[in-house]
N, C-alpha and C positions, 0 to 999 in steps of 0.2 A: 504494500500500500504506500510505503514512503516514496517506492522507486518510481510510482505510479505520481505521486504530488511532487514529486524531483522535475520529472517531465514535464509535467503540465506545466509549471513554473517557467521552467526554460523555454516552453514552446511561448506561454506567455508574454515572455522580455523580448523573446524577438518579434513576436506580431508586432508589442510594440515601437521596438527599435526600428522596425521597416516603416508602421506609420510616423513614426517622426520622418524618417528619410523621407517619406511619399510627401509628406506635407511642407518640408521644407526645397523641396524639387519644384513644387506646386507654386509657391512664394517664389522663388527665382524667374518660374516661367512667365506669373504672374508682371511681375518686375520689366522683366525684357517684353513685353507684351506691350506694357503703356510707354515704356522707350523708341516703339518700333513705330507706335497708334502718333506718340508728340511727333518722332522725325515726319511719316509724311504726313499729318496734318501743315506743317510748317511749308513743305513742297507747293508750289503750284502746282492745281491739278489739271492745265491748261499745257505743263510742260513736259516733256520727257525727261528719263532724269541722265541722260546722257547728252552730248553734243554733235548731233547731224550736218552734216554736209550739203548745202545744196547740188542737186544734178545739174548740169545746162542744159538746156532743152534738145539738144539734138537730140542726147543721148538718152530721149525719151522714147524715142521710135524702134523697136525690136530690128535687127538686123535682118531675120531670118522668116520673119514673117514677109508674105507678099499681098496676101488677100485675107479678108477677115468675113466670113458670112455672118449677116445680121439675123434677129431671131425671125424678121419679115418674109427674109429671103434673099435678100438682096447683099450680093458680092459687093465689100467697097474693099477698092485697089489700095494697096499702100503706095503704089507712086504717085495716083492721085493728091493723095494727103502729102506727101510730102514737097511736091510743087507746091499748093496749097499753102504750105508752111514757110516753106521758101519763102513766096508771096512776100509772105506777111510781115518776113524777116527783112526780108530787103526794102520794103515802105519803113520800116520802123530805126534800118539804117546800121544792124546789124549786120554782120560775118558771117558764113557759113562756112563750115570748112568740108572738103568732101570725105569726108573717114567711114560715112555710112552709108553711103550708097553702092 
């Protein structure tokens, strides 16, 4: 019977040795939780949180595309578009260089 209330005792100190652990694990994550919630509260949420590149427009145009079918039906060319663009570019008194065509 002792060896029996030996046991249970031991089994008891570590239930609750673990519950203090579990609860003070709980308090840390807790902690790092309203650290993580202030940093991006403080963030614009309007911004990314890295710093982008802008592309230049050429190098909007897929090289390897030629045609693009619409959901209508209707084939639009990509050399069209990009006369088109052209266009636009040279009234507006921009450069074009030829690297994608």
């Amino acid at each position: 019977m002792e060896k029996l209330r030996r046991e249970n005792d031991t089994f008891r100190k570590d239930v609750e040795a673990f519950v203090r652990k579990q609860g003070a694990a709980t308090r840390i994550l807790e902690m790092q939780m309203g650290q993580m919630d202030r940093a991006v509260s403080k963030r614009p949420s309007s911004n990314f949180p890295s710093n982008t590149l802008p592309i230049p427009r050429e190098q909007h145009l897929p090289e390897y595309c030629t045609t693009i079918m619409l959901i209508s039906g209707k084939k639009l060319v990509i050399e069209d578009v990009d006369h088109k663009i052209e266009e636009k570019v040279r009234k507006s008194n921009f450069e074009i260089e030829d690297c994608c065509v």
